[in-house]
DOMARKE-254896 format. One record per residue (C-alpha): chain; x, y, z. Coordinates in nm, 4 decimals. Layout:
residues N
> A, X, Y, Z
...
This chain:
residues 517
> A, 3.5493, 2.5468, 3.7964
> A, 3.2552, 2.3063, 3.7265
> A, 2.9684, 2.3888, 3.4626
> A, 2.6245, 2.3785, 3.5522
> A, 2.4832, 2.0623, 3.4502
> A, 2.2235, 2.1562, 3.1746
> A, 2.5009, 2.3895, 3.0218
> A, 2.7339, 2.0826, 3.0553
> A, 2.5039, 1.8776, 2.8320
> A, 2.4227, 2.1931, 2.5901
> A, 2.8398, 2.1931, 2.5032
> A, 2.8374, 1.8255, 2.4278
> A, 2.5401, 1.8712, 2.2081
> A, 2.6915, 2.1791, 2.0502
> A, 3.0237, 2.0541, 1.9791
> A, 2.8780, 1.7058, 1.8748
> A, 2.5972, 1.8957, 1.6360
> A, 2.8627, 2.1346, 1.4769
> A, 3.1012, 1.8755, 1.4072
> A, 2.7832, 1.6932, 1.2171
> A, 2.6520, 1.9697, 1.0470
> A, 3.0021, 2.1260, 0.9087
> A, 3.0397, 1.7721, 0.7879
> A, 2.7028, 1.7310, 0.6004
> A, 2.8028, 2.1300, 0.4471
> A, 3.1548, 2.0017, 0.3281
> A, 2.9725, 1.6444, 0.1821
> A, 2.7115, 1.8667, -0.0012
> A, 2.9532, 2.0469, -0.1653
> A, 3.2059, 1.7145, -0.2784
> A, 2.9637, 1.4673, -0.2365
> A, 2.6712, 1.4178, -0.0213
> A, 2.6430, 1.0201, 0.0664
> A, 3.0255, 1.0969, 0.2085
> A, 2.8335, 1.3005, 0.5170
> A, 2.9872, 1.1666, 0.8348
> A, 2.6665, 1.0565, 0.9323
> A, 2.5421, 0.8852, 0.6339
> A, 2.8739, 0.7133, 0.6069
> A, 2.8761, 0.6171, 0.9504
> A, 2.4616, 0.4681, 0.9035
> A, 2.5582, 0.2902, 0.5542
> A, 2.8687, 0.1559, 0.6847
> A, 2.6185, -0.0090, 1.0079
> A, 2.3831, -0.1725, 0.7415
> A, 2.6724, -0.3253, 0.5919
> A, 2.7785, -0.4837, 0.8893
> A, 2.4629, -0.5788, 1.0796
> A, 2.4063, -0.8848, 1.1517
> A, 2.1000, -1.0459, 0.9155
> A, 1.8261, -1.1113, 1.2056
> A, 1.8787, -0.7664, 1.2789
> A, 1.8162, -0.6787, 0.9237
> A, 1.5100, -0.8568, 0.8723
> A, 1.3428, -0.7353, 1.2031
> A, 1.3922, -0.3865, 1.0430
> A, 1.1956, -0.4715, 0.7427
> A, 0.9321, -0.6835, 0.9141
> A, 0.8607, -0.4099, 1.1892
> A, 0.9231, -0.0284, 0.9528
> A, 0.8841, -0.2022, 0.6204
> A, 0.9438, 0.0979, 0.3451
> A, 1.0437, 0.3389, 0.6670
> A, 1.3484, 0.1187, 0.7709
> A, 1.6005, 0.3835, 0.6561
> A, 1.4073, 0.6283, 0.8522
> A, 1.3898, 0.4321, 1.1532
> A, 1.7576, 0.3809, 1.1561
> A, 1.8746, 0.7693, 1.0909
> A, 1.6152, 0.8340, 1.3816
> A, 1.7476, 0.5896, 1.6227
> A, 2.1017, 0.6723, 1.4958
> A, 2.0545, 1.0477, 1.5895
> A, 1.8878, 0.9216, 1.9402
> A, 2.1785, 0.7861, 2.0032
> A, 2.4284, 1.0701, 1.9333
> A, 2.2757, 1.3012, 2.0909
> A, 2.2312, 1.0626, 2.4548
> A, 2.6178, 1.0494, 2.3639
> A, 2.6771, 1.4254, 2.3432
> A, 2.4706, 1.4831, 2.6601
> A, 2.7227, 1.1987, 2.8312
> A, 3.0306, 1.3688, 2.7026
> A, 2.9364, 1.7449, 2.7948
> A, 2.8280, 1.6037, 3.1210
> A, 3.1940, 1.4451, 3.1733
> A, 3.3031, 1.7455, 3.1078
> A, 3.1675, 1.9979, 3.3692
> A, 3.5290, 2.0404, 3.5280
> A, 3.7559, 1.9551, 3.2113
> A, 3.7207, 1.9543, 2.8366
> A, 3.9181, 1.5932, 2.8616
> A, 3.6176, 1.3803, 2.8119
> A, 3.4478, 1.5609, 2.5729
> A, 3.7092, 1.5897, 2.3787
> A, 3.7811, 1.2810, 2.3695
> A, 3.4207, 1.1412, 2.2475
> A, 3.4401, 1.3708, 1.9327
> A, 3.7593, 1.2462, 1.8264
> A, 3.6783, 0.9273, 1.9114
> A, 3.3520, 0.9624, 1.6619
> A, 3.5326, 1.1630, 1.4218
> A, 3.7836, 0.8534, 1.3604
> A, 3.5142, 0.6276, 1.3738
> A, 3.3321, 0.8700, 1.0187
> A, 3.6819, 0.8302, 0.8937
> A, 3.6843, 0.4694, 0.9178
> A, 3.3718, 0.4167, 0.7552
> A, 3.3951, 0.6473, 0.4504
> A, 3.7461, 0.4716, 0.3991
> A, 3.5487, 0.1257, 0.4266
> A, 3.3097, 0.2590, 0.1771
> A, 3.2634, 0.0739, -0.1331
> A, 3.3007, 0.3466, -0.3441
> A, 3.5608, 0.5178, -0.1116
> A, 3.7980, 0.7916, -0.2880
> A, 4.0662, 1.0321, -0.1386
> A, 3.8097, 1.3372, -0.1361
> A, 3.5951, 1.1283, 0.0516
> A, 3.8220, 1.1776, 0.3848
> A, 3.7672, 1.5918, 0.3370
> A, 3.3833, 1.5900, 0.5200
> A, 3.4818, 1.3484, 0.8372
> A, 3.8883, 1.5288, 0.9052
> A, 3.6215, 1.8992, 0.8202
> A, 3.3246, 1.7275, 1.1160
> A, 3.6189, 1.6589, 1.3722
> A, 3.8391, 1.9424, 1.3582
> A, 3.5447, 2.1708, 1.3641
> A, 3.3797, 1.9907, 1.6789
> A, 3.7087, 1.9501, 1.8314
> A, 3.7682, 2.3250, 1.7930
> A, 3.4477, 2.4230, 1.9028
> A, 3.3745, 2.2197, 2.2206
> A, 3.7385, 2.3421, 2.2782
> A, 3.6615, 2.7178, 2.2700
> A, 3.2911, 2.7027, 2.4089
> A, 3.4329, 2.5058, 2.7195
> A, 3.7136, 2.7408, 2.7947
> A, 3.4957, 3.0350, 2.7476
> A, 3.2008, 2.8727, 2.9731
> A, 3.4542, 2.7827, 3.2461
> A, 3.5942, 3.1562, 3.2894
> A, 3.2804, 3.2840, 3.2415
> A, 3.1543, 3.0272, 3.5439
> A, 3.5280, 3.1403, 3.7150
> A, 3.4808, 3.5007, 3.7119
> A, 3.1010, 3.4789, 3.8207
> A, 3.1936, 3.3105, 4.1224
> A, 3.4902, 3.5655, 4.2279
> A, 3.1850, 3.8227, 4.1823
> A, 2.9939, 3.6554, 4.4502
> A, 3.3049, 3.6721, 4.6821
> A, 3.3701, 4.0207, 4.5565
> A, 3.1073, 4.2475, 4.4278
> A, 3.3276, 4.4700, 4.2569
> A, 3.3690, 4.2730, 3.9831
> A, 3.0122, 4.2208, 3.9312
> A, 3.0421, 4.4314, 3.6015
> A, 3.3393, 4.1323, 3.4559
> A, 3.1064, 3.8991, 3.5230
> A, 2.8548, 4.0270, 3.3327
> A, 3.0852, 4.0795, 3.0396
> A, 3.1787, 3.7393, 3.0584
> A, 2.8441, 3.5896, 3.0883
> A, 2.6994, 3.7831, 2.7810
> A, 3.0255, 3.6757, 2.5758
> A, 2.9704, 3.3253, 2.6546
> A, 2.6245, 3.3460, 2.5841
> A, 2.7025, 3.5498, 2.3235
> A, 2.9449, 3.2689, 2.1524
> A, 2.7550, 2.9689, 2.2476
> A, 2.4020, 3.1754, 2.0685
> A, 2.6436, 3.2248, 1.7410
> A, 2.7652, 2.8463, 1.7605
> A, 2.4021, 2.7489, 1.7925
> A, 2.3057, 2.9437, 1.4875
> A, 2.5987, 2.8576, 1.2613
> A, 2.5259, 2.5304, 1.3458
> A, 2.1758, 2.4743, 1.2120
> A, 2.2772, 2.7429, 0.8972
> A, 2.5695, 2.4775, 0.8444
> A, 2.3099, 2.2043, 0.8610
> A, 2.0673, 2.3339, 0.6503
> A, 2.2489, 2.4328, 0.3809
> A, 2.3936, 2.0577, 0.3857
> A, 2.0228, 1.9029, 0.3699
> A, 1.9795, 2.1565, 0.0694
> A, 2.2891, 2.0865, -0.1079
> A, 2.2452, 1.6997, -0.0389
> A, 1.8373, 1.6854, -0.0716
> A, 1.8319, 1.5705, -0.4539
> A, 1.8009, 1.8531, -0.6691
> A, 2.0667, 1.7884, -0.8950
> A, 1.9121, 1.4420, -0.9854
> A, 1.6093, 1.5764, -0.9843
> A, 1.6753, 1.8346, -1.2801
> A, 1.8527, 1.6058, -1.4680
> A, 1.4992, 1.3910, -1.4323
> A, 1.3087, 1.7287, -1.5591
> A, 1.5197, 1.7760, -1.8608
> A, 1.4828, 1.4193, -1.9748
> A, 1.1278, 1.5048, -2.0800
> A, 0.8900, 1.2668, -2.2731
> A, 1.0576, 0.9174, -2.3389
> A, 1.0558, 0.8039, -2.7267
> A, 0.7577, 0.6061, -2.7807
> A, 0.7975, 0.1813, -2.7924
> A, 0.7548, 0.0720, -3.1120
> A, 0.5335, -0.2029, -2.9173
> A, 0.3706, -0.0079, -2.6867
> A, 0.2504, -0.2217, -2.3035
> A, -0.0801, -0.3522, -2.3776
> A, -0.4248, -0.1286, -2.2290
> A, -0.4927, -0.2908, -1.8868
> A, -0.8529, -0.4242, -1.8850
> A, -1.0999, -0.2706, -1.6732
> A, -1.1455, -0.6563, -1.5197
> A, -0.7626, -0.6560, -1.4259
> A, -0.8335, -0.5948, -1.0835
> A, -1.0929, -0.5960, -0.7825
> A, -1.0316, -0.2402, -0.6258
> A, -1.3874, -0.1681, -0.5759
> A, -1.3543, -0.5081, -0.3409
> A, -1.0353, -0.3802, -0.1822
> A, -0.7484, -0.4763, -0.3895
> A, -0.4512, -0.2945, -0.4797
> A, -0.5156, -0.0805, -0.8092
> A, -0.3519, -0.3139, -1.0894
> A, -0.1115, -0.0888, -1.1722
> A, 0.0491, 0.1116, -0.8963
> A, 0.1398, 0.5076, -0.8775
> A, 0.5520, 0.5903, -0.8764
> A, 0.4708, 0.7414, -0.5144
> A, 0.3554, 0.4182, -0.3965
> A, 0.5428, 0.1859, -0.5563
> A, 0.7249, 0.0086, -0.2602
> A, 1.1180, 0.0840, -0.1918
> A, 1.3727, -0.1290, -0.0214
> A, 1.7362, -0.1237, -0.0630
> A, 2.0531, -0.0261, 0.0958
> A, 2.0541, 0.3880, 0.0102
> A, 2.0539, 0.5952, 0.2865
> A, 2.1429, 0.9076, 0.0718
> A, 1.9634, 0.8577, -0.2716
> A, 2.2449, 0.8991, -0.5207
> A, 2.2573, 1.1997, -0.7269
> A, 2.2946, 1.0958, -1.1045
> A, 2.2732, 1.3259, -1.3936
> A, 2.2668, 1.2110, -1.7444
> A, 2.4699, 1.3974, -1.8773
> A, 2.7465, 1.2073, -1.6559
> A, 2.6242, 0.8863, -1.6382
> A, 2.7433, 0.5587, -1.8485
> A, 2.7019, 0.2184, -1.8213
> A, 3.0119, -0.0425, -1.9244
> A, 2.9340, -0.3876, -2.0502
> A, 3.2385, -0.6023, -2.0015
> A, 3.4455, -0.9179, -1.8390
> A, 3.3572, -1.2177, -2.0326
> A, 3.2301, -1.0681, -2.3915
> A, 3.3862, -1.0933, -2.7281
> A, 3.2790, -0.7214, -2.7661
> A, 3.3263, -0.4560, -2.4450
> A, 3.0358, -0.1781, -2.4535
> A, 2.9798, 0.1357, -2.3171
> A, 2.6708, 0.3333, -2.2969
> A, 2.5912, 0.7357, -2.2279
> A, 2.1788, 0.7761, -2.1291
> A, 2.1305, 0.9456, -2.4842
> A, 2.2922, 0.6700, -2.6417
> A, 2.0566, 0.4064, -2.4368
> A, 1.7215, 0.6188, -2.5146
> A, 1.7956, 0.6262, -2.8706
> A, 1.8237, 0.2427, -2.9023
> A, 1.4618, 0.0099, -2.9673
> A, 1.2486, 0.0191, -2.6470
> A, 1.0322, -0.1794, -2.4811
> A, 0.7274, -0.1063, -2.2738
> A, 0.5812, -0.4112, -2.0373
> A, 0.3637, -0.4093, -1.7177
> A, 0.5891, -0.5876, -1.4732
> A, 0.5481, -0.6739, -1.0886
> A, 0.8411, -0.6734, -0.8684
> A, 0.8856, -0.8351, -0.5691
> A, 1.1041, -0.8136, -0.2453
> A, 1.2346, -1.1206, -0.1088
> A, 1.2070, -0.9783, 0.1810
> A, 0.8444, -1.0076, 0.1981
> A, 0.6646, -1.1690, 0.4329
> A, 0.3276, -1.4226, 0.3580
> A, 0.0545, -1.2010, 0.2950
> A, 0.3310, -0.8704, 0.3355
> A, 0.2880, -0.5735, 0.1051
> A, 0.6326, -0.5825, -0.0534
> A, 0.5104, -0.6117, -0.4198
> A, 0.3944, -0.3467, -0.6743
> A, 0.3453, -0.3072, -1.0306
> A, 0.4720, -0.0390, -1.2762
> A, 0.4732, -0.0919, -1.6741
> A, 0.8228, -0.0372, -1.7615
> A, 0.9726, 0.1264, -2.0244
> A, 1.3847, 0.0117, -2.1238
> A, 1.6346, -0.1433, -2.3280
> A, 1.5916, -0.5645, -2.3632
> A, 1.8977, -0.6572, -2.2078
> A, 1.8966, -0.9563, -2.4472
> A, 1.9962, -0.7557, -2.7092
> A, 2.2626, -0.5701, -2.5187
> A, 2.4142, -0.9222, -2.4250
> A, 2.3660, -1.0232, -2.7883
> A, 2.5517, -0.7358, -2.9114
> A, 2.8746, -0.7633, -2.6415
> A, 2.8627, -1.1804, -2.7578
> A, 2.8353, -1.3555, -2.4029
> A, 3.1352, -1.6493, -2.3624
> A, 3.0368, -1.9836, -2.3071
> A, 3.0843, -2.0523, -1.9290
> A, 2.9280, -1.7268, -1.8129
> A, 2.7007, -1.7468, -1.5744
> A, 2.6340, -1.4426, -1.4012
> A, 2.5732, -1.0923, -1.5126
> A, 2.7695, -0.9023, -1.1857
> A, 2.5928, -0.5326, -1.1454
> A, 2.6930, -0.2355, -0.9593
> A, 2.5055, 0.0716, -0.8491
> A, 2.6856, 0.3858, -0.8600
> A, 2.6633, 0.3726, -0.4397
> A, 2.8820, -0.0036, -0.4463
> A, 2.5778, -0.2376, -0.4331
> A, 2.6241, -0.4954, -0.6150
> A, 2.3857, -0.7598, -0.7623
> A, 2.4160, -1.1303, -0.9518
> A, 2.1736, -1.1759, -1.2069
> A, 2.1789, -1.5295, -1.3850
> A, 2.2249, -1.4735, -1.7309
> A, 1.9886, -1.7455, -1.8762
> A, 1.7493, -1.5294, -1.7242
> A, 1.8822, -1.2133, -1.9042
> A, 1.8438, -1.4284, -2.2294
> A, 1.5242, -1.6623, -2.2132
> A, 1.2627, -1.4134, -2.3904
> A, 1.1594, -1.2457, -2.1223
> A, 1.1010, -0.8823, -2.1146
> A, 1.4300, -0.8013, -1.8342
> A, 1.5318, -0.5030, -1.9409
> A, 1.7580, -0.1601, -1.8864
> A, 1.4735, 0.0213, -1.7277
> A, 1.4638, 0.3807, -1.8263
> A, 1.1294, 0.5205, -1.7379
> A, 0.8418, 0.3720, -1.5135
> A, 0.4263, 0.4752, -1.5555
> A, 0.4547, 0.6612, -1.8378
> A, 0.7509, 0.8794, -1.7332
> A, 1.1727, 0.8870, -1.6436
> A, 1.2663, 0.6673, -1.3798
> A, 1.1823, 0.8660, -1.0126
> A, 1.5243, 0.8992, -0.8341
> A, 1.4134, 0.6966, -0.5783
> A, 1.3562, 0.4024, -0.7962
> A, 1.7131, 0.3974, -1.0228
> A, 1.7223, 0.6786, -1.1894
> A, 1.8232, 0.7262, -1.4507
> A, 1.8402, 0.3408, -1.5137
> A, 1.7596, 0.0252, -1.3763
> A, 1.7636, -0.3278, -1.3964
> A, 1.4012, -0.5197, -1.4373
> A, 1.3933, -0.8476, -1.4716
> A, 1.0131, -1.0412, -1.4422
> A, 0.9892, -1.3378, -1.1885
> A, 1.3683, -1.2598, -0.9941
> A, 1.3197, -1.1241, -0.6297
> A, 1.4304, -0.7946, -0.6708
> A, 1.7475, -0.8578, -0.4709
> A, 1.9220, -1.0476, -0.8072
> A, 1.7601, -0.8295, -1.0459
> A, 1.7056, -0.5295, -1.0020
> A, 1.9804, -0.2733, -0.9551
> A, 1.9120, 0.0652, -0.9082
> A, 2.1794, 0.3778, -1.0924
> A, 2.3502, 0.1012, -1.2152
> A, 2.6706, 0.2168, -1.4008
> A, 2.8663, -0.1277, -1.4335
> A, 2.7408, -0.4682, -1.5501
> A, 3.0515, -0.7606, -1.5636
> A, 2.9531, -1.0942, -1.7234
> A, 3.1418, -1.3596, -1.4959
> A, 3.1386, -1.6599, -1.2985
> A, 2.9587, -1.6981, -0.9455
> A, 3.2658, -1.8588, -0.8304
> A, 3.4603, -1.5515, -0.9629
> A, 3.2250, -1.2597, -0.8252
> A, 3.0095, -1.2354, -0.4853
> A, 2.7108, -1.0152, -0.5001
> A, 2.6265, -0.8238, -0.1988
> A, 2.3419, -1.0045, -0.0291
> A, 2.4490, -1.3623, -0.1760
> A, 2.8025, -1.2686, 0.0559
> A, 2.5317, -1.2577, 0.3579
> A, 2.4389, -1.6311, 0.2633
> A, 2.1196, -1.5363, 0.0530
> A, 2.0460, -1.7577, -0.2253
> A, 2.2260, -1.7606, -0.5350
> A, 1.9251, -1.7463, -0.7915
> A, 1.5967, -1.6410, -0.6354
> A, 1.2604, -1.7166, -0.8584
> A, 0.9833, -1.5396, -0.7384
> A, 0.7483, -1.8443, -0.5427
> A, 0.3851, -1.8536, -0.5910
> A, 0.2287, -1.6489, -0.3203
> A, -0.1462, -1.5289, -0.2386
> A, -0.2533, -1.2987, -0.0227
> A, -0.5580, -1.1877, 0.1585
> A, -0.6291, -0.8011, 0.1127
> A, -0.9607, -0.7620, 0.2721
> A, -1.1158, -0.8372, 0.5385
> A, -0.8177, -0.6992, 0.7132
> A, -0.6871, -0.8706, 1.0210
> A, -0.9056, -0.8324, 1.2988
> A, -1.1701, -0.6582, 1.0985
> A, -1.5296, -0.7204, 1.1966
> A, -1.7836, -0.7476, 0.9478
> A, -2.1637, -0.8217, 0.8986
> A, -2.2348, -1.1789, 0.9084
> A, -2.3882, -1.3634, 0.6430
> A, -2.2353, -1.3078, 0.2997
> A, -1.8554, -1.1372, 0.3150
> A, -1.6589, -1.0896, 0.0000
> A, -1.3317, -1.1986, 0.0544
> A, -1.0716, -1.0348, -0.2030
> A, -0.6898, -1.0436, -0.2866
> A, -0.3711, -1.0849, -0.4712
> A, -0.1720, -1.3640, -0.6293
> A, 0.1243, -1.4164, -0.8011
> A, 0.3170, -1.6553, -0.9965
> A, 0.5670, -1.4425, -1.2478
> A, 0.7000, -1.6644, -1.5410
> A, 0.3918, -1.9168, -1.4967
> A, 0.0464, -1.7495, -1.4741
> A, -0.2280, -1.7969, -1.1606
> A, -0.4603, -2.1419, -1.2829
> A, -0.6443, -2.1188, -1.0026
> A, -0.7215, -1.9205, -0.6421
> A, -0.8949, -2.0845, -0.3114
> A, -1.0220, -1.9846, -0.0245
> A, -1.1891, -2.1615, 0.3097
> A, -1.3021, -2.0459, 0.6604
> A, -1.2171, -2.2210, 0.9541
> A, -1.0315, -2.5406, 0.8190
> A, -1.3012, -2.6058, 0.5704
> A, -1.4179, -2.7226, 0.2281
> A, -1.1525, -2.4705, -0.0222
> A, -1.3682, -2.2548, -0.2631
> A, -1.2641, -2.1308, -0.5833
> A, -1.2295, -1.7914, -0.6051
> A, -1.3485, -1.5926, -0.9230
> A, -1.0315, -1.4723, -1.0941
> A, -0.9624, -1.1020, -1.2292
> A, -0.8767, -1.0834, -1.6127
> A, -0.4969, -1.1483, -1.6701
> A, -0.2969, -0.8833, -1.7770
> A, 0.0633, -1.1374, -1.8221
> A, 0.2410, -1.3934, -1.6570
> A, 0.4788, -1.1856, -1.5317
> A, 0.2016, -0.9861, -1.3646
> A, 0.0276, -1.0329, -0.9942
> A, -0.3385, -1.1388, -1.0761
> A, -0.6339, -1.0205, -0.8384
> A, -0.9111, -1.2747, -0.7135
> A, -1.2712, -1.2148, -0.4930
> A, -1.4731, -1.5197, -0.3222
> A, -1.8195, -1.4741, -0.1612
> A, -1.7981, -1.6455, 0.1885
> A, -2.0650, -1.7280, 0.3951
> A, -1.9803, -1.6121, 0.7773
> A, -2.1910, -1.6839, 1.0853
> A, -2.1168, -1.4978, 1.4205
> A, -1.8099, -1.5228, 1.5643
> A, -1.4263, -1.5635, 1.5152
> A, -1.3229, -1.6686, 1.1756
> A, -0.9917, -1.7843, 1.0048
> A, -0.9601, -1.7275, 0.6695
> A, -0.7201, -1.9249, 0.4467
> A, -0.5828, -1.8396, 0.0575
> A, -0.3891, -2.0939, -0.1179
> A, -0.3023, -2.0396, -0.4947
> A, -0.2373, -2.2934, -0.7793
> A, 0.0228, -2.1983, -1.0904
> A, -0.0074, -2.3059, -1.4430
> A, 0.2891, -2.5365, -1.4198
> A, 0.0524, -2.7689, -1.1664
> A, 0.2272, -2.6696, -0.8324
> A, 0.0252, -2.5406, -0.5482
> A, 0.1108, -2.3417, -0.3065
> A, 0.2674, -2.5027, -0.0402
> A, 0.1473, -2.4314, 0.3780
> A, 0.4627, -2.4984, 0.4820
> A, 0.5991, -2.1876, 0.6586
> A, 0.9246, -2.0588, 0.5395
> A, 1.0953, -1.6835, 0.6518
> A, 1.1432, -1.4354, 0.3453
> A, 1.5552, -1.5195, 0.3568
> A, 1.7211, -1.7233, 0.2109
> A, 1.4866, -1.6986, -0.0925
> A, 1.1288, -1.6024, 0.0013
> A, 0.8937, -1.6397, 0.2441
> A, 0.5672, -1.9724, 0.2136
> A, 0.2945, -2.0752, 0.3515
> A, -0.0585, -1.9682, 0.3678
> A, -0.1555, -1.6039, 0.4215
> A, -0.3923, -1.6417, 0.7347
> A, -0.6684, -1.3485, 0.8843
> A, -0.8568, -1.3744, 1.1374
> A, -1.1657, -1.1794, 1.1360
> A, -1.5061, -1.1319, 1.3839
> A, -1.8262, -1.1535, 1.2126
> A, -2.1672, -0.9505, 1.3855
């Protein structure tokens, strides 16, 4: 007996949805990033191809992850549609499709860098329960579809019909409601509340003996249109591989110093608070960001100098590398002169003012000043093994990114924005520049391929520190181009050659066009 077409597709989605949702329940209750469909999403970013990658960024920016779990549930759902479709006479092809995507979860939380044997309960949970259920609905639906028919052909059992209508009604109404229960109480138990407490408890961080410097009212041009100099937790830019934001307490999180040391260390959180802090204004940068992109922020960070942790394990001659991993796998290479030059990179344990947000690493972090992010700056890092680049691969460096990554000087234009239109005559032209490790000697600016005018400079905070600059320009009607170039303490200007964000940052000079009335 064949199924009417829109109840066709409403089994597909039902046995698809329940199989997802009973997964997310059983990963919220073991572990949440183990959800079928996280592992199947993080297991994707692994393995897509870099272009791909970078188009994400360029076009979503911050909202990448949410652009993929959208376009990943677009597509699961147009694929339980198909398979309840294929299966208006048979369960066959359904069937089929969720075993097929069941095995597919499976395969991915196995592939999963941090994969463990209690990490195969939520994907075997996700198919037997859609298997079972598209199984039972479709039987149920067909007799139900059976039975009303012989009711046409014979009214007298017009009253079974109806008994087997409402039951498959009945059961498909129940499935339905279990279903978003199920999924529910998986977002709840996976939404970040344990991390979140843990965050709570941690309370008011020991005070630096050194606290970060008072930021000078001249540090930046917001009244012109540039970012605030220091910038709030909320809007502190995020990019990184998470799809699920791990769940770390303190209470059960350590960090092990090892591999080539005289000394191996390990760290609990209390043990790490109690040592001497720092507290430094530092921008970070993604090397993902494009000229004139929005990729940058900066927090004044409060930590541990890893210099002193280093110090204290006694680093081996012939290290190179300081190999960090996040409690999710990710892995990053830091070079360890950089760890051990006298600059402020540190075990980051608060941000602003306050712990760590969960978003950004907590409960710690790696900062280190004038690194792309990408080499520096692991988030819930748990494990940090001094090695060898020959004998350890980070993550993105396996996906042919550069090895070390210095932060290039940049400039950007901040307002006007692109195809603004402004008054003509005088137009303040304002922005941001950065040059971490060197200091900003010097900001221009022209219109139209012109004479380059020096742009007043805000007051600087720190080398490791963007540094905000405003020009007057004078703007007759029309189109305009608008040009910033920046030039670094160490001589070098910034060059216009135009370079993409990977292998190890994006150049050139950050163009807007503009109309003046």
């Amino acid at each position: 007996m064949s199924l009417s077409r829109p109840w066709a597709a409403l089994l597909g989605v039902l046995g698809v949805g329940s199989a997802l949702a009973v997964g997310d329940l059983v990963a919220g209750l073991i572990n949440p990033p183990t959800s079928p469909f996280l592992a199947v999403g993080n297991q994707f970013i692994r393995i897509t191809p870099e272009a791909l990658k970078q188009f994400a960024i360029a076009t979503f920016g911050v909202y990448d992850k949410v652009a993929l779990l959208g376009g990943m549930a677009v597509v699961i759902a147009a694929l339980a549609v198909v398979a309840g479709l294929a299966s208006r006479r048979r369960s066959g092809p359904g069937l089929t499709v969720i075993v097929v995507m069941g095995l597919v979860a499976t395969l991915c939380a196995v592939l999963a860098p941090t994969f463990g044997a209690l990490d195969l309960v939520p994907p075997f949970a996700s198919l037997v329960i859609g298997f079972a259920v598209f199984l039972v609905l479709h039987r149920v639906s067909t007799s139900s579809a059976a039975t009303t028919r012989a009711a046409d052909d014979d009214p007298s059992r017009a009253p079974e019909a109806g008994v087997a209508r409402r039951r498959a009604f009945a059961l498909t109404g129940g499935v339905l409601a279990g279903t978003v229960l199920a999924g529910v109480v998986g977002r709840v138990l996976g939404g970040g509340s344990a991390a979140e407490a843990s965050r709570a408890a941690v309370g008011a961080l020991p005070a630096a003996p050194t606290p970060a410097p008072l930021i000078p009212a001249g540090a930046d041009f917001a009244a012109n249109g540039t970012p605030s100099f220091v910038t709030a937790s909320e809007d502190f830019y995020r990019i990184d591989t998470a799809l699920q934001l791990p769940q770390v307490r303190t209470a059960s999180w350590s960090l092990r110093i090892h591999g080539m040391v005289d000394r191996e260390l390990t760290f609990t959180f209390d043990q790490l608070r109690a040592r001497r802090l720092v507290e430094v204004p530092i921008t970070m940068t993604c090397v993902s960001n494009p000229v004139g992109g929005f990729l940058m922020s900066t927090a004044v960070f409060t930590g541990v100098p890893l210099a002193e942790l280093l110090a204290e394990a006694g680093v081996r001659p012939g290290a190179q590398q300081v190999f960090s991993t996040s409690v999710d796998g990710f892995t990053t290479g830091t070079p360890v002169a950089a760890l051990t030059d006298g600059r402020d990179a540190m075990l980051a344990i608060g941000m602003n003012g306050a712990a760590l947000p969960v978003e950004h690493g907590f409960p710690v972090r790696m900062v280190v000043p004038g690194l792309y992010g990408y080499v520096s700056g692991c988030k819930w890092i748990t494990d940090m093994e001094v090695t060898t680049w020959a004998a350890r691969t980070p993550y993105w460096e396996a996906r042919d990114w550069a090895q070390e990554a210095p932060v290039k000087t940049q400039s950007r234009i901040d307002v006007p924005k692109p195809d603004a239109r402004v008054r003509a005559g005088q137009v303040v032209v304002a922005g941001t520049a950065w040059a971490q490790r060197t200091g900003i000697a010097r900001v221009e600016v022209r219109a139209d391929g012109g004479r380059w005018q020096a742009a007043e400079l805000a007051t600087e905070v720190g080398v490791d520190t963007w540094r905000m600059w405003r020009a007057t320009l004078t703007l007759p009607a029309g189109r305009h181009q608008l040009q910033v170039r920046a030039l670094d303490r160490s001589g070098y200007l910034q060059t216009s050659v135009e370079q993409v964000s990977i292998p190890d940052g994006a150049t050139g000079w950050h163009t807007v066009s503009v109309t003046a009335a």
